[in-house]
C-alpha positions as MATLAB code, in Angstrom:
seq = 'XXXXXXXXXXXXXXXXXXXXXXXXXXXXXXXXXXXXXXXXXXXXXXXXXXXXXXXXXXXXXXXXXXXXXXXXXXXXXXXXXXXXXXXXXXXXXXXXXXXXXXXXXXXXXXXXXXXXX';
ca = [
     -28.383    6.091   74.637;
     -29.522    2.839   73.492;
     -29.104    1.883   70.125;
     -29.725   -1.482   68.255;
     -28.363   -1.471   64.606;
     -26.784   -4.353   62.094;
     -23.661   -4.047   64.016;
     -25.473   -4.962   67.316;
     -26.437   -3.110   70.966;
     -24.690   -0.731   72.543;
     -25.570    1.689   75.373;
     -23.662    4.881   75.103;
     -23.018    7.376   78.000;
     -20.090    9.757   79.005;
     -19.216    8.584   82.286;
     -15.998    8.973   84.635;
     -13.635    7.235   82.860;
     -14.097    9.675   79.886;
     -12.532   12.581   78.685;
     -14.050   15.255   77.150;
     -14.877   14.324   73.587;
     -15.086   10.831   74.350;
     -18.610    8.380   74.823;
     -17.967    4.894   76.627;
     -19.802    2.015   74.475;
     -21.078   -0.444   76.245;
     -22.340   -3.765   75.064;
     -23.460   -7.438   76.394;
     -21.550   -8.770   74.050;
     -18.076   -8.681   72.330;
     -18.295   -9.606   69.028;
     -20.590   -6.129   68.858;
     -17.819   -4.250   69.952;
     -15.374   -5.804   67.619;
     -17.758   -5.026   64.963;
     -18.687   -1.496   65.706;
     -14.592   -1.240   66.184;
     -14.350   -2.908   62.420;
     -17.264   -0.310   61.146;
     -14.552    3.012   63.292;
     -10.801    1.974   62.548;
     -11.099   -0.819   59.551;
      -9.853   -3.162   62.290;
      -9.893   -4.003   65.714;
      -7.862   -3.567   68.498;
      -9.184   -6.075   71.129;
      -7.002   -4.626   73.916;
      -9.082   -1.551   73.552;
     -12.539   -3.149   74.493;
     -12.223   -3.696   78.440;
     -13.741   -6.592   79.760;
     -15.543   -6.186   83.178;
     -17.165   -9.646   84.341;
     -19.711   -8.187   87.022;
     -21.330   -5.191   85.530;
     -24.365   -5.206   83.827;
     -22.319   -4.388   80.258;
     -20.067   -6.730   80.102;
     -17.679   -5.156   77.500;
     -16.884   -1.422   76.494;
     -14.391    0.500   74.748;
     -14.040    4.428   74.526;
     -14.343    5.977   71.724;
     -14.193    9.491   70.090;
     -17.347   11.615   70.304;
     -17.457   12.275   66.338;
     -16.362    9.035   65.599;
     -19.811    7.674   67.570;
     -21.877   10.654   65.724;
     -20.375    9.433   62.425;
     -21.423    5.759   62.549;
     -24.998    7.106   63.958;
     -25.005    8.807   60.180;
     -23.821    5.821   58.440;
     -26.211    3.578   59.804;
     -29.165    5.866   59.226;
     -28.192    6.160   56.099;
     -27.773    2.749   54.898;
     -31.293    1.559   56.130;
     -33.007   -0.578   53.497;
     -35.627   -1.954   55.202;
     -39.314   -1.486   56.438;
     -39.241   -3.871   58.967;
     -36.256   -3.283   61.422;
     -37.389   -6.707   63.375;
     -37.083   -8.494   60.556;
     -33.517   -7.561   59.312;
     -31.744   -6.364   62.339;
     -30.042   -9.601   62.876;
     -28.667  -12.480   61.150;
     -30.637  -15.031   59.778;
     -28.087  -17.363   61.771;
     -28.195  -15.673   65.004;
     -31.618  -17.078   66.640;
     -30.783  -16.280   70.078;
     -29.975  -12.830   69.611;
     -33.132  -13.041   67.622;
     -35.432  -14.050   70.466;
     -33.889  -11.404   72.785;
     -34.417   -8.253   70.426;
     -38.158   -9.947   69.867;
     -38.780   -9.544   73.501;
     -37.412   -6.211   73.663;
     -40.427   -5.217   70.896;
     -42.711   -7.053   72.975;
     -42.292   -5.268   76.249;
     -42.070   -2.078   74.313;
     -45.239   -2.797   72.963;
     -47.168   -3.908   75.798;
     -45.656   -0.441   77.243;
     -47.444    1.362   74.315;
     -50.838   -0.901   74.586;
     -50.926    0.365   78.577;
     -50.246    3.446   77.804;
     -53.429    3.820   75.581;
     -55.804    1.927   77.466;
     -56.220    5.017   79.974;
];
């Protein structure tokens, strides 16, 4: 699962490092981890979010199914917006800005080919 919200992208999957009841989240960056793990415990625990230099996510920490299913809730329901583009990501944060931009551009392209059959 791939999932963009205030607290930043993260690719979720149950892989082979997790128990049962357990999701590995997966992000290019660590200050969305340390976030997300902010939004879960009220803190984080930076030894929990494993840093792996050559694979395509960079960072991940486990986490409790329910806990993941939980935040899923709390984000939905604190959207506030009609424009996600537009308030998805700090005003400061222009890089991150220009990547999520060009993730709704390819997506959209996607869309305009698949229409012009």
């Amino acid at each position: 699962m791939w999932i963009f919200t205030k607290d930043g992208f993260f690719s979720a999957v149950f892989d082979k490092y997790c128990n049962r009841g357990e999701l590995m989240i997966r992000s290019r960056c660590k200050d969305d981890l340390i976030r997300l793990s902010k939004k879960l415990y009220g803190y984080c625990d930076e030894t929990k979010i494993v840093e792996m230099e050559y694979a395509d996510y960079r960072f991940r920490m486990k986490i409790k199914k329910h806990m993941w299913s939980n935040y899923l809730t709390n984000c939905a329901m604190d959207i506030d917006y009609a424009s996600v583009k537009d308030n998805i990501v700090p005003a400061k944060d222009d890089l991150r800005k220009d990547v999520y931009y060009q993730v709704w551009i390819a997506l959209y392209r996607w869309q305009s080919m698949m229409h012009e059959k």
